[in-house]
PDB file of N, CA, C and O in Angstrom:
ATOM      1  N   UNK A   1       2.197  19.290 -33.533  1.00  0.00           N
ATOM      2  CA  UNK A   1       3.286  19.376 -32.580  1.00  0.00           C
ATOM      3  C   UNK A   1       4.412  18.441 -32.985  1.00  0.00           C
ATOM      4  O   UNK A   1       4.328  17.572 -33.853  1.00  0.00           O
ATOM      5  N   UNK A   2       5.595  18.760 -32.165  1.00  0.00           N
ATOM      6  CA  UNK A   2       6.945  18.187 -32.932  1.00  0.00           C
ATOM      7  C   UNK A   2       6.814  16.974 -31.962  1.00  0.00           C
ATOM      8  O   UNK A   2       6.125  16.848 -30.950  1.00  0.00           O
ATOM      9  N   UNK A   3       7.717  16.085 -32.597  1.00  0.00           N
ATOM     10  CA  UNK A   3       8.313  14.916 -31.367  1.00  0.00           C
ATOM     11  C   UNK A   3       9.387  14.968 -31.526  1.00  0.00           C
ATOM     12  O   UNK A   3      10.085  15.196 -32.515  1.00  0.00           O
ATOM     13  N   UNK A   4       9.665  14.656 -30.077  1.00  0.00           N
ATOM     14  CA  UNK A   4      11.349  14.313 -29.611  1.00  0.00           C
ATOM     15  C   UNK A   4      11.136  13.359 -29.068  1.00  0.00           C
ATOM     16  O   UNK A   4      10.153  13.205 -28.343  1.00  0.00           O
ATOM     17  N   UNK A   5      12.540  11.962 -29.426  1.00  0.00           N
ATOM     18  CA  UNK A   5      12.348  10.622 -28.950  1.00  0.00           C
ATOM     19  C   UNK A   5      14.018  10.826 -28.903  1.00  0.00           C
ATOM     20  O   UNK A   5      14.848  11.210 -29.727  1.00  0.00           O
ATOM     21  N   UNK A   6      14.082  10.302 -27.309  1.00  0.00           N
ATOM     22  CA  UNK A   6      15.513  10.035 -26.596  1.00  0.00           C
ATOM     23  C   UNK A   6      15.743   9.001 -26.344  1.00  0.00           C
ATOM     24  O   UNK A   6      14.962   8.250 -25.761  1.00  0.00           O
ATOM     25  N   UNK A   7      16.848   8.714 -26.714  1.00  0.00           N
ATOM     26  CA  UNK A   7      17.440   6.866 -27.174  1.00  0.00           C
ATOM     27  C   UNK A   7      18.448   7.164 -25.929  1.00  0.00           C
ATOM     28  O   UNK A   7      18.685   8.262 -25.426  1.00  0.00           O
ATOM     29  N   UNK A   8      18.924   6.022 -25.603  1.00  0.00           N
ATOM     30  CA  UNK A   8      20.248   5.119 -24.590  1.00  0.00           C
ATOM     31  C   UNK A   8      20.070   6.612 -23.495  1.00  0.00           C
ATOM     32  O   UNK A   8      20.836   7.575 -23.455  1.00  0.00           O
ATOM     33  N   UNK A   9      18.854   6.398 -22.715  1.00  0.00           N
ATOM     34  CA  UNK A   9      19.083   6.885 -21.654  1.00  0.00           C
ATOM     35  C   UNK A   9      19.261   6.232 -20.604  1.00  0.00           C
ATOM     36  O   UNK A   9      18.470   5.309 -20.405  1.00  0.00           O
ATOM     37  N   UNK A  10      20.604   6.542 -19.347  1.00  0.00           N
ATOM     38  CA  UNK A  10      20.879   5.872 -18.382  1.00  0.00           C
ATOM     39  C   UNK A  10      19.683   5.131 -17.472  1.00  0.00           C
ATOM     40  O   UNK A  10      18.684   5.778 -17.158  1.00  0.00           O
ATOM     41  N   UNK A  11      19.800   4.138 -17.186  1.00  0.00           N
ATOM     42  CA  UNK A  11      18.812   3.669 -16.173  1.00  0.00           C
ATOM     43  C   UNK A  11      18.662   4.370 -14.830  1.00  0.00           C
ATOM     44  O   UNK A  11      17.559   4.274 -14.291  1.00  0.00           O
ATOM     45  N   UNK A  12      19.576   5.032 -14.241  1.00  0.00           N
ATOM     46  CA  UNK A  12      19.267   5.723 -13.187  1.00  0.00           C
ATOM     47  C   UNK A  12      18.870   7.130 -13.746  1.00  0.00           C
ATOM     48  O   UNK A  12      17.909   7.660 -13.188  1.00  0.00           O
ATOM     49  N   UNK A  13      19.439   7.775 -14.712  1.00  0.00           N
ATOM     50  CA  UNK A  13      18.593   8.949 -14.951  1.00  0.00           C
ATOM     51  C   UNK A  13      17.457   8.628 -14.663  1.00  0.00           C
ATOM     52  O   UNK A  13      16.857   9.085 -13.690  1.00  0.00           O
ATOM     53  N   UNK A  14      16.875   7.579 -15.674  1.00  0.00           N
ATOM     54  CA  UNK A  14      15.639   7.435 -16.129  1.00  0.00           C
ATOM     55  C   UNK A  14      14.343   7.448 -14.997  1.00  0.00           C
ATOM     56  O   UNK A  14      13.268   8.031 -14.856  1.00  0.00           O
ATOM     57  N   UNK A  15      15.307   6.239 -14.164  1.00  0.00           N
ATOM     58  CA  UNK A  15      14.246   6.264 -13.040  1.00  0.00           C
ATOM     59  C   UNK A  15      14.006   7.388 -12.337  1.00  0.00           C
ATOM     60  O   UNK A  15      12.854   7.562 -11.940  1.00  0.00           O
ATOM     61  N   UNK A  16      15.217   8.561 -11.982  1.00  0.00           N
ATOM     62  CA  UNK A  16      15.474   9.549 -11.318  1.00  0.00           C
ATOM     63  C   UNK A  16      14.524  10.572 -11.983  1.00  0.00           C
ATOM     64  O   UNK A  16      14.431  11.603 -11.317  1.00  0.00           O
ATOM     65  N   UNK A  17      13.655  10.559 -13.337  1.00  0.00           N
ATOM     66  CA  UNK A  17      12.783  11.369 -14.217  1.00  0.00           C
ATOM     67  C   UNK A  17      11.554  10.597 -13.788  1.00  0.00           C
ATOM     68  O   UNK A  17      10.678  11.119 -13.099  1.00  0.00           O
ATOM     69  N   UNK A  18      11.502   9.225 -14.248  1.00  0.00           N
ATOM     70  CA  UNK A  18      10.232   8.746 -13.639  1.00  0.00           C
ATOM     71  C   UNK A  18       9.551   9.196 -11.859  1.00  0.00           C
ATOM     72  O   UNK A  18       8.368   9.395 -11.582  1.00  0.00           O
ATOM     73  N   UNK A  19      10.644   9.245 -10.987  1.00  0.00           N
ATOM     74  CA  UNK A  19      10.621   9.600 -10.034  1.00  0.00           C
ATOM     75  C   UNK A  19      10.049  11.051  -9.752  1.00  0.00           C
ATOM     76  O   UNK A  19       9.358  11.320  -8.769  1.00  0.00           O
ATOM     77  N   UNK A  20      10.326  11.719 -10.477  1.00  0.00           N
ATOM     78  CA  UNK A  20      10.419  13.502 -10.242  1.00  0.00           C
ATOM     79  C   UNK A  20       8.679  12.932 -11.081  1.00  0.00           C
ATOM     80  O   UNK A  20       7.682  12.600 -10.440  1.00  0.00           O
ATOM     81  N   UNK A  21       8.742  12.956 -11.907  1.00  0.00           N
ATOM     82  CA  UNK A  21       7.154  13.007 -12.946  1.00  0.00           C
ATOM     83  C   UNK A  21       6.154  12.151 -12.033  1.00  0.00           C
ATOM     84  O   UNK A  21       5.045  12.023 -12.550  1.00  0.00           O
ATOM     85  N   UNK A  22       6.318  11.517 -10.739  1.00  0.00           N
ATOM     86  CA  UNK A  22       5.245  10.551 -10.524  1.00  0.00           C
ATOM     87  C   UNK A  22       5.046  11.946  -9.567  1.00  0.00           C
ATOM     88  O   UNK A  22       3.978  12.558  -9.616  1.00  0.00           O
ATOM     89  N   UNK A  23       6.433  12.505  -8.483  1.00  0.00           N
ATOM     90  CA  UNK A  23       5.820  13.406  -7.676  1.00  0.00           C
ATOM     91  C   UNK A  23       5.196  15.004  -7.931  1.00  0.00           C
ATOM     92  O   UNK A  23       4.795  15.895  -7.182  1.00  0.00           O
ATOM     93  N   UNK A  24       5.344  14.847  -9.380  1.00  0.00           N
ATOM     94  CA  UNK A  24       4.723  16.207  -9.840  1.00  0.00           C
ATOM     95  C   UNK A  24       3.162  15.854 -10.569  1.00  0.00           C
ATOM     96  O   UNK A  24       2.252  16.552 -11.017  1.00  0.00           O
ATOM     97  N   UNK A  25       3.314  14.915 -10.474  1.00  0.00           N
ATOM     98  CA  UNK A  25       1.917  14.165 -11.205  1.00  0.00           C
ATOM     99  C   UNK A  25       1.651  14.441 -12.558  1.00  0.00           C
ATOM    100  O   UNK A  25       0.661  14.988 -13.044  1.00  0.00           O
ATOM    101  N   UNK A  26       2.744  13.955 -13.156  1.00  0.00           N
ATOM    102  CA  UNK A  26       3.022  14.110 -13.989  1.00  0.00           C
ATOM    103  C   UNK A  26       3.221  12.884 -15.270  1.00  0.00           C
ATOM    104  O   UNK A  26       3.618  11.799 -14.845  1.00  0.00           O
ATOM    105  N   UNK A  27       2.988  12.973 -16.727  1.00  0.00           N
ATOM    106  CA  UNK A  27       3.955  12.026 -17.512  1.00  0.00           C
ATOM    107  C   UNK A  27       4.847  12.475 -17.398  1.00  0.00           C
ATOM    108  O   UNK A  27       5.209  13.592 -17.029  1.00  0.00           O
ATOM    109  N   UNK A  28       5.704  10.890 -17.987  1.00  0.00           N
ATOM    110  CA  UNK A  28       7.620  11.197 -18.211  1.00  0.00           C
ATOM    111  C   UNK A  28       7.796  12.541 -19.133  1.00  0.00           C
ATOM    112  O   UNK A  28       8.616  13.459 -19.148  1.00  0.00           O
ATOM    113  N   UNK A  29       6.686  12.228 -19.855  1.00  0.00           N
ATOM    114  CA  UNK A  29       6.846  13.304 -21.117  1.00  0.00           C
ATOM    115  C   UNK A  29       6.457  14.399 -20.979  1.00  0.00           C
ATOM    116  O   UNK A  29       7.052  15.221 -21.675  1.00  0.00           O
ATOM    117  N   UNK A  30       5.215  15.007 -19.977  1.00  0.00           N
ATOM    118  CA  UNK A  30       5.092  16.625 -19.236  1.00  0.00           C
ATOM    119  C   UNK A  30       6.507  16.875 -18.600  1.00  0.00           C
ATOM    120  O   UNK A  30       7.113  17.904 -18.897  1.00  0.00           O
ATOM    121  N   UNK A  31       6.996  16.045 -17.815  1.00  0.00           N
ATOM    122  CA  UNK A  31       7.875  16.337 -17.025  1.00  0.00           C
ATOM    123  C   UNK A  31       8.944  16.852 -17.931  1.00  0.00           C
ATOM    124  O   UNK A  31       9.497  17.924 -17.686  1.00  0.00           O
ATOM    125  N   UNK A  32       9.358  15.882 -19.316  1.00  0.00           N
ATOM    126  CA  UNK A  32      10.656  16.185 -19.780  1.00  0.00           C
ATOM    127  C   UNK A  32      10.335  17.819 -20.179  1.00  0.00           C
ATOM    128  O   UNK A  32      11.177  18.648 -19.832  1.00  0.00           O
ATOM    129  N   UNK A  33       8.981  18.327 -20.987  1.00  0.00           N
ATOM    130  CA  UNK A  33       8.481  19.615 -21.335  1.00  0.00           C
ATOM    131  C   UNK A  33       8.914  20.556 -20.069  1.00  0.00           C
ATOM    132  O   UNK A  33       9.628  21.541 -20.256  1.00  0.00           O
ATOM    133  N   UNK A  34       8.441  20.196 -18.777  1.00  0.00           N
ATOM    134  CA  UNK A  34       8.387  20.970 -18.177  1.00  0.00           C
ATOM    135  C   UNK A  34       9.743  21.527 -17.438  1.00  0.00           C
ATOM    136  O   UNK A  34       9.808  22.619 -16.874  1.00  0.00           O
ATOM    137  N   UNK A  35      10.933  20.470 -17.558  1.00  0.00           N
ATOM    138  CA  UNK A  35      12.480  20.756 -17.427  1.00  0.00           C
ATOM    139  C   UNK A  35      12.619  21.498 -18.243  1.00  0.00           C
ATOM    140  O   UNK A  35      12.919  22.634 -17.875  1.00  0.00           O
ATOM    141  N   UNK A  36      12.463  21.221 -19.855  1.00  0.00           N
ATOM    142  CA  UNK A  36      13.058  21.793 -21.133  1.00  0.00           C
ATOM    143  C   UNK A  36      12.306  23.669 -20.933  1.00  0.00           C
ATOM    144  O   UNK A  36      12.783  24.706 -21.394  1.00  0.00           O
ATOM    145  N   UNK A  37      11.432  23.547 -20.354  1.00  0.00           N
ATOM    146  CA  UNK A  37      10.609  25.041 -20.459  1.00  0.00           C
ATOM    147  C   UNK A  37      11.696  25.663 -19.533  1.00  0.00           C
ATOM    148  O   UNK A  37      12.555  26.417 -19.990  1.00  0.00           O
ATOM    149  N   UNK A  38      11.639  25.367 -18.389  1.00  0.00           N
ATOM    150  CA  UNK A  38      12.264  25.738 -17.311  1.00  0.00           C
ATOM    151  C   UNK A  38      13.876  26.051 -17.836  1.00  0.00           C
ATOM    152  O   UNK A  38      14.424  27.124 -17.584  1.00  0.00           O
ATOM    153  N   UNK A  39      14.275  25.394 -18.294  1.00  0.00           N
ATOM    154  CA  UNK A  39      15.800  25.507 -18.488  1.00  0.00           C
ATOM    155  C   UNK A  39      16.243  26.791 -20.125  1.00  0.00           C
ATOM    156  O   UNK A  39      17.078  27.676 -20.311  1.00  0.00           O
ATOM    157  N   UNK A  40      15.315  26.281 -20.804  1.00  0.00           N
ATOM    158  CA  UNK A  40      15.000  26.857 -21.745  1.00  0.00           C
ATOM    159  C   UNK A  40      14.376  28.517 -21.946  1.00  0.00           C
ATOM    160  O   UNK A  40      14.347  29.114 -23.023  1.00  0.00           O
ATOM    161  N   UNK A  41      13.817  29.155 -20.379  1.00  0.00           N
ATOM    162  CA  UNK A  41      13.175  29.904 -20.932  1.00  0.00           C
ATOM    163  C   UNK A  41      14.053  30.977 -19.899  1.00  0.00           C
ATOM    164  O   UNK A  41      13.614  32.110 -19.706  1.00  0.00           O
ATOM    165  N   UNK A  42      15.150  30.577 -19.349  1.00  0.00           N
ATOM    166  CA  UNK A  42      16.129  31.548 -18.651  1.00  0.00           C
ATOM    167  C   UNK A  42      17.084  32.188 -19.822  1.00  0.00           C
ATOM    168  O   UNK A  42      17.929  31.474 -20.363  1.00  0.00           O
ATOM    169  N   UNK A  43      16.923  33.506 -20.176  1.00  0.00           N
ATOM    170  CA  UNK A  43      18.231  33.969 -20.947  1.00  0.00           C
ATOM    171  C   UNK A  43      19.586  34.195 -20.908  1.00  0.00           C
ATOM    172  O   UNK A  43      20.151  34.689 -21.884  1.00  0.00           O
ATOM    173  N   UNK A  44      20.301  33.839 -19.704  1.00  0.00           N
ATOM    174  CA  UNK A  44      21.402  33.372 -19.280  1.00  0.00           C
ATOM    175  C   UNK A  44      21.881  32.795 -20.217  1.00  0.00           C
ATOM    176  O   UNK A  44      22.891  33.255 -20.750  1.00  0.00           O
ATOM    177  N   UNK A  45      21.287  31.633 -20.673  1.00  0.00           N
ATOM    178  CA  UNK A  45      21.766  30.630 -21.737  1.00  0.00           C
ATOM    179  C   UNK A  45      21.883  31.043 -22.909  1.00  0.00           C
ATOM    180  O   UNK A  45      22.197  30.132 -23.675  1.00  0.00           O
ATOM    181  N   UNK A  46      21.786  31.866 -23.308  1.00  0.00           N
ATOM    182  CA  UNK A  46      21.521  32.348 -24.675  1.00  0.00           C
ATOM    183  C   UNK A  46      22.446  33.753 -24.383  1.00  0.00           C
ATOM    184  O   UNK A  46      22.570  34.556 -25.307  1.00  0.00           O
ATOM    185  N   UNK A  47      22.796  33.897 -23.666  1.00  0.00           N
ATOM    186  CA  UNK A  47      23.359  35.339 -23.542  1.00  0.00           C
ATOM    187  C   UNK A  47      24.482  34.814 -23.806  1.00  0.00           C
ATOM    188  O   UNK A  47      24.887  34.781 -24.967  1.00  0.00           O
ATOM    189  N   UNK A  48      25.337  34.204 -22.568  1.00  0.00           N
ATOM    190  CA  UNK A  48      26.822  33.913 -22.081  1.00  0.00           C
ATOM    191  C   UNK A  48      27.156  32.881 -22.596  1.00  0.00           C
ATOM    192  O   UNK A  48      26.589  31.825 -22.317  1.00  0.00           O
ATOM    193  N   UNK A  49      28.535  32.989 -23.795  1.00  0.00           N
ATOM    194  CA  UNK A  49      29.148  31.826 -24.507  1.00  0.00           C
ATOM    195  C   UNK A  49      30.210  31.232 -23.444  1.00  0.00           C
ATOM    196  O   UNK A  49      31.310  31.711 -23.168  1.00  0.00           O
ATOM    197  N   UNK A  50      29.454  29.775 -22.784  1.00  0.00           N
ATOM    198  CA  UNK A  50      30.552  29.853 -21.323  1.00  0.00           C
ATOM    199  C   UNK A  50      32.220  28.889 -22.292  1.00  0.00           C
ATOM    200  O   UNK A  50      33.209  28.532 -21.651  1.00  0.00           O
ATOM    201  N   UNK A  51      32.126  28.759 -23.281  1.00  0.00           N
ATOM    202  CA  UNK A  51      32.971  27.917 -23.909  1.00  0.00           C
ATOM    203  C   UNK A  51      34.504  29.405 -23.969  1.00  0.00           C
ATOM    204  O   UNK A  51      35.696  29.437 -23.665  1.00  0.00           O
ATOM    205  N   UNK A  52      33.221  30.639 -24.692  1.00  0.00           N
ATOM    206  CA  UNK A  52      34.711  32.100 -24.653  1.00  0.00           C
ATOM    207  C   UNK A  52      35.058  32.451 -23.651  1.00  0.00           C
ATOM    208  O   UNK A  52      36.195  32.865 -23.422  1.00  0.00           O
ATOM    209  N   UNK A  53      33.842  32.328 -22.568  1.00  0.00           N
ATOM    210  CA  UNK A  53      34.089  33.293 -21.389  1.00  0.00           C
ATOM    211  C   UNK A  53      35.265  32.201 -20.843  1.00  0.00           C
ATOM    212  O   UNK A  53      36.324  32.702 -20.465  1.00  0.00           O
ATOM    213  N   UNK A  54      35.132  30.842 -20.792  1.00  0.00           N
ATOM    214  CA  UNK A  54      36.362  30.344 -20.075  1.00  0.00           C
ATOM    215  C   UNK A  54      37.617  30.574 -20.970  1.00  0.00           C
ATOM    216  O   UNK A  54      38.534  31.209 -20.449  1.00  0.00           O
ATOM    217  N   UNK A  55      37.780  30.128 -22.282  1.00  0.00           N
ATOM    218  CA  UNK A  55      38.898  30.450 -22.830  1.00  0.00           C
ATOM    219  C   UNK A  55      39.732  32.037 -22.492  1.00  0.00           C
ATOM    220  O   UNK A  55      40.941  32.270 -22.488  1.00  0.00           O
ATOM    221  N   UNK A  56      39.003  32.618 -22.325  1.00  0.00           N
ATOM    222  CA  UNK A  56      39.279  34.694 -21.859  1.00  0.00           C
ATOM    223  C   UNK A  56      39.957  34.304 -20.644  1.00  0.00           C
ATOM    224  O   UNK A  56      40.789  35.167 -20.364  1.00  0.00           O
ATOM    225  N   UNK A  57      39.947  33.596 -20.018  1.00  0.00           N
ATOM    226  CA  UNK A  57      40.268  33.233 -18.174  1.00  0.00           C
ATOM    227  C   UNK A  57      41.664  32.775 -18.439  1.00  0.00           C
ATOM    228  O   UNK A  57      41.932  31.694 -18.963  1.00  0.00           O
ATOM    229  N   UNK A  58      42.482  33.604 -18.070  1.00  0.00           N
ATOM    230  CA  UNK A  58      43.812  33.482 -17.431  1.00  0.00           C
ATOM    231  C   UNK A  58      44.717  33.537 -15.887  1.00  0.00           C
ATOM    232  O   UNK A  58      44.616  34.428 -15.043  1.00  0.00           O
ATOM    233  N   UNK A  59      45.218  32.847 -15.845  1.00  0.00           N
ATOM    234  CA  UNK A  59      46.029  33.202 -14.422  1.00  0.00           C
ATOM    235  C   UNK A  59      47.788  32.995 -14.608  1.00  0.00           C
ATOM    236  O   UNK A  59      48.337  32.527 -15.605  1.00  0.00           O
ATOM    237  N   UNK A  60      48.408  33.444 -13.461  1.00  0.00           N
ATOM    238  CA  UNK A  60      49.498  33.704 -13.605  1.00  0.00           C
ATOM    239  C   UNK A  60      49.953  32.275 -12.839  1.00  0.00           C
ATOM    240  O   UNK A  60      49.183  31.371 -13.163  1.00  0.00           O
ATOM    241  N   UNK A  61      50.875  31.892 -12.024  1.00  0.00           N
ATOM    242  CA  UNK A  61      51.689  30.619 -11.020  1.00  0.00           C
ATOM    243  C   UNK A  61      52.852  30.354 -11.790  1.00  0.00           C
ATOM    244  O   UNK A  61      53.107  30.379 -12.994  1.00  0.00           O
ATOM    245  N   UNK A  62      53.658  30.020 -10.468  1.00  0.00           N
ATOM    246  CA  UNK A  62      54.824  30.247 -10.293  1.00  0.00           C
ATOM    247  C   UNK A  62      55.322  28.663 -11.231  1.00  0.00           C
ATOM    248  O   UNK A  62      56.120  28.584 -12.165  1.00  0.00           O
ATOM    249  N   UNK A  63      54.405  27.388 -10.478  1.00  0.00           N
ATOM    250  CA  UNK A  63      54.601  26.215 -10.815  1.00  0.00           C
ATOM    251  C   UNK A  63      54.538  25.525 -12.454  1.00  0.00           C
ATOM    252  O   UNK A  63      53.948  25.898 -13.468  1.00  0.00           O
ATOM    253  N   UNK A  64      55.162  24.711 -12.256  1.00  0.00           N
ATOM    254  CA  UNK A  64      55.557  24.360 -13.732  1.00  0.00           C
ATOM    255  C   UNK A  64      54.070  22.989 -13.521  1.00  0.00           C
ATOM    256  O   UNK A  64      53.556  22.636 -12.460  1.00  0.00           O
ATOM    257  N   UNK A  65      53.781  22.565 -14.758  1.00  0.00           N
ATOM    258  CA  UNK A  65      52.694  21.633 -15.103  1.00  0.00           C
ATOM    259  C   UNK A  65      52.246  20.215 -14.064  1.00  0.00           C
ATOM    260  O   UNK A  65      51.281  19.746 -13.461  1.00  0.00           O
ATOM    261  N   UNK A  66      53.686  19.954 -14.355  1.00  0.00           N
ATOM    262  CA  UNK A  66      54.098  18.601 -13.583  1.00  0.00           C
ATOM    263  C   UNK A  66      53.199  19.047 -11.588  1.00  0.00           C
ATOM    264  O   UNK A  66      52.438  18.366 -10.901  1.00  0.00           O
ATOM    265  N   UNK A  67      53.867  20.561 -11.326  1.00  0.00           N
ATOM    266  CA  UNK A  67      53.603  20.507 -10.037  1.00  0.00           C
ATOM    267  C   UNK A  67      52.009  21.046  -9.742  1.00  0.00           C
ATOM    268  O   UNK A  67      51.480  20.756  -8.670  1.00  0.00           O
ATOM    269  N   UNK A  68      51.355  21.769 -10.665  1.00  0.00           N
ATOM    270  CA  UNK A  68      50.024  21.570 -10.945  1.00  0.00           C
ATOM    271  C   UNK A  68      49.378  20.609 -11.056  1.00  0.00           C
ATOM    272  O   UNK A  68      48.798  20.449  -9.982  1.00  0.00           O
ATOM    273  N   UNK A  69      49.085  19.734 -11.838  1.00  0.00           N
ATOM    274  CA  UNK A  69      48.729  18.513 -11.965  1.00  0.00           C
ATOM    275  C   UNK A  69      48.804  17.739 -10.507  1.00  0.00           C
ATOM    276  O   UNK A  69      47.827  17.435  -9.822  1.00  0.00           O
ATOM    277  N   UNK A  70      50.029  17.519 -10.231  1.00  0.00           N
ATOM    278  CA  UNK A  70      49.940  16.933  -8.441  1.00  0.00           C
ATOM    279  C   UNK A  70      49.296  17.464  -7.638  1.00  0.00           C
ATOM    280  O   UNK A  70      48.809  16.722  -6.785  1.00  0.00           O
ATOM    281  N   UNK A  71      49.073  18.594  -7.565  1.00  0.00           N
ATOM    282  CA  UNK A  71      48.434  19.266  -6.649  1.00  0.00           C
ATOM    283  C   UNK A  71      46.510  19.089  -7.118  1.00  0.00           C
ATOM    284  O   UNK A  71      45.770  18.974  -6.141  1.00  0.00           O
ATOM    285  N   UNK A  72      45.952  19.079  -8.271  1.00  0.00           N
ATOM    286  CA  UNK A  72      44.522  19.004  -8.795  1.00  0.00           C
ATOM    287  C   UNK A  72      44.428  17.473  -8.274  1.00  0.00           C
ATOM    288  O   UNK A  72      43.451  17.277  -7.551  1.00  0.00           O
ATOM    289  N   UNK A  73      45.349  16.229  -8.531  1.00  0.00           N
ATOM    290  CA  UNK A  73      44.834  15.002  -8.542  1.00  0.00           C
ATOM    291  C   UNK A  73      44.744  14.854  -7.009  1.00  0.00           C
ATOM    292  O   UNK A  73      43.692  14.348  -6.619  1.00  0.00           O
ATOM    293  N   UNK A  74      45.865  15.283  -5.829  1.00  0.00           N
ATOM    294  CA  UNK A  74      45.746  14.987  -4.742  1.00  0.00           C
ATOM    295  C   UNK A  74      44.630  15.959  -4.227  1.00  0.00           C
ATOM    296  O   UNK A  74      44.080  15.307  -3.340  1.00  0.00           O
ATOM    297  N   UNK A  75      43.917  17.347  -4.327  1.00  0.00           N
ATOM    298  CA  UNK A  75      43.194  17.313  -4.072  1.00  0.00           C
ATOM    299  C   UNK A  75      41.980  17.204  -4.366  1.00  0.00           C
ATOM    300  O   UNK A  75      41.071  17.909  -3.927  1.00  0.00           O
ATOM    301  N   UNK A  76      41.894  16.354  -5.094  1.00  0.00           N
ATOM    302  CA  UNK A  76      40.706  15.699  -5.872  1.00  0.00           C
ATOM    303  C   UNK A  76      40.520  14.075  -5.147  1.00  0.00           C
ATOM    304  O   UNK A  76      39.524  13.358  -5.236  1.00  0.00           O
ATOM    305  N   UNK A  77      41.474  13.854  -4.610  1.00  0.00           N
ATOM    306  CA  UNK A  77      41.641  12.816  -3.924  1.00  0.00           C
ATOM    307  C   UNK A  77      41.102  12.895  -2.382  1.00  0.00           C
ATOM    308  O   UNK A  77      40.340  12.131  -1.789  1.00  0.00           O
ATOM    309  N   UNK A  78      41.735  14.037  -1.956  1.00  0.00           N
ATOM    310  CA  UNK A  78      40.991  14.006  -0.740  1.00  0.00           C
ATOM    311  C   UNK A  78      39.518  15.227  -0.194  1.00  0.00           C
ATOM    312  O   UNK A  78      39.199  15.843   0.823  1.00  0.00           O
ATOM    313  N   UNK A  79      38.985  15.032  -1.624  1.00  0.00           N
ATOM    314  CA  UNK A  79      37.541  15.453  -1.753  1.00  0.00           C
ATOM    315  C   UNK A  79      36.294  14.598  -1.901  1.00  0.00           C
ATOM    316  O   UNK A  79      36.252  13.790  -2.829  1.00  0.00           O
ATOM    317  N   UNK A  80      35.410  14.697  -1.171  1.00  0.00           N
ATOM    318  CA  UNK A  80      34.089  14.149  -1.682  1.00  0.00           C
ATOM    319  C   UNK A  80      33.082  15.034  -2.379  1.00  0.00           C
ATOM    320  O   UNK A  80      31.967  15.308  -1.933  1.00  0.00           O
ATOM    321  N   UNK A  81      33.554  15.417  -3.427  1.00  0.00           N
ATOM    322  CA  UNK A  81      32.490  16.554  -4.173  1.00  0.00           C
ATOM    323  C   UNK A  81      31.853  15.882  -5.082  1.00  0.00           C
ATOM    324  O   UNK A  81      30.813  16.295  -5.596  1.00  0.00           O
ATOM    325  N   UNK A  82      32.451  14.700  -5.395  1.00  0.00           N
ATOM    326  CA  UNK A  82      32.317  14.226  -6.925  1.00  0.00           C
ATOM    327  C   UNK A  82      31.687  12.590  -6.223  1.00  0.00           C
ATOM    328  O   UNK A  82      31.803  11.439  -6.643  1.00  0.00           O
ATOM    329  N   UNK A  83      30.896  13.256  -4.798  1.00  0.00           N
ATOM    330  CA  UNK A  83      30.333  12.113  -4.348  1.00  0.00           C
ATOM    331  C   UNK A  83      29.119  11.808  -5.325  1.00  0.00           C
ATOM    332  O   UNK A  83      28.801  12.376  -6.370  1.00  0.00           O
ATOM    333  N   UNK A  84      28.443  10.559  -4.554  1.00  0.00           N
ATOM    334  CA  UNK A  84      26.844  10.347  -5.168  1.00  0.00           C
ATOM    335  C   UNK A  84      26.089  11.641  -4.953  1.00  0.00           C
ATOM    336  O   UNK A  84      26.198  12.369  -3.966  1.00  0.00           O
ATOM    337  N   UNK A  85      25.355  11.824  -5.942  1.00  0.00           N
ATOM    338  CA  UNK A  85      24.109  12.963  -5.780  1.00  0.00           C
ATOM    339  C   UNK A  85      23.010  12.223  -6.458  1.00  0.00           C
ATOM    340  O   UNK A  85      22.627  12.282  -7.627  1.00  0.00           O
ATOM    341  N   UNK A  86      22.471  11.305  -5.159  1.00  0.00           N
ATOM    342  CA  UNK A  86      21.387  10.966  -5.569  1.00  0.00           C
ATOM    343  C   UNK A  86      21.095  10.025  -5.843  1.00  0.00           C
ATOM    344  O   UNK A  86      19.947   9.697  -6.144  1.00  0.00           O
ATOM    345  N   UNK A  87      22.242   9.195  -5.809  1.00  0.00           N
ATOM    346  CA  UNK A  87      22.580   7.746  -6.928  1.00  0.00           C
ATOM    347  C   UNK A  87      22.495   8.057  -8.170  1.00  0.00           C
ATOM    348  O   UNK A  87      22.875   7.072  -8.803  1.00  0.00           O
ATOM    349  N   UNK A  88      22.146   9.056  -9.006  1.00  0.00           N
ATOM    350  CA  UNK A  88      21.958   9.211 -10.280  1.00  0.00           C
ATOM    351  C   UNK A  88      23.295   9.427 -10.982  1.00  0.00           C
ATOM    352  O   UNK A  88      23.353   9.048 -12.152  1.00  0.00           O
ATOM    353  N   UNK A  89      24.201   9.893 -10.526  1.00  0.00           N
ATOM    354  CA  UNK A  89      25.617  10.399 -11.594  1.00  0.00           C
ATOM    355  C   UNK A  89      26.773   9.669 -11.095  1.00  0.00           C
ATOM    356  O   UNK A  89      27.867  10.218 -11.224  1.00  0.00           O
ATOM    357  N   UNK A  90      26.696   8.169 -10.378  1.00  0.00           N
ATOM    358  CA  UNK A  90      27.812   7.908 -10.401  1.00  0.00           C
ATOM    359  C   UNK A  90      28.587   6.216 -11.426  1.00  0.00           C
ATOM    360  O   UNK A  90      29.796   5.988 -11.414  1.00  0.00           O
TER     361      UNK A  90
END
């Protein structure tokens, strides 16, 4: 069997994996298998190049850059989407 060894992983990932693997009763290392299977064995991923499919995506607006841009940062400002999830991603 192969090995995979993952260097400079975040401390809250980490714990956030240790966490998931203690309640699946699991090692760190079933657990990482058992994400990688899971994520890995949907063909979605392998189908859809999401890098073309976004480049293909066009739209039309009236506004010039400057007034785009103001409009993404202010409402990005008064959003909490890009809250904590989890404590892990912030």
């Amino acid at each position: 069997m192969a090995i995979l060894q993952v260097r400079d992983i975040d401390d809250k990932l980490y714990d956030t994996l240790r966490q998931k693997a203690k309640i699946e009763n699991r090692s760190i290392s079933q657990e990482v298998i058992s994400i990688l299977e899971k994520y890995l064995s949907n063909p979605i991923y392998f189908t859809i190049n999401s890098t073309k499919e976004f480049l293909n995506l066009s739209w039309e607006d009236s506004r010039d850059a400057k007034e785009i841009t103001k409009d993404i940062v202010k409402d990005r400002r008064n959003k909490k989407s890009f809250g904590e999830f989890n404590g892990v991603f912030n």
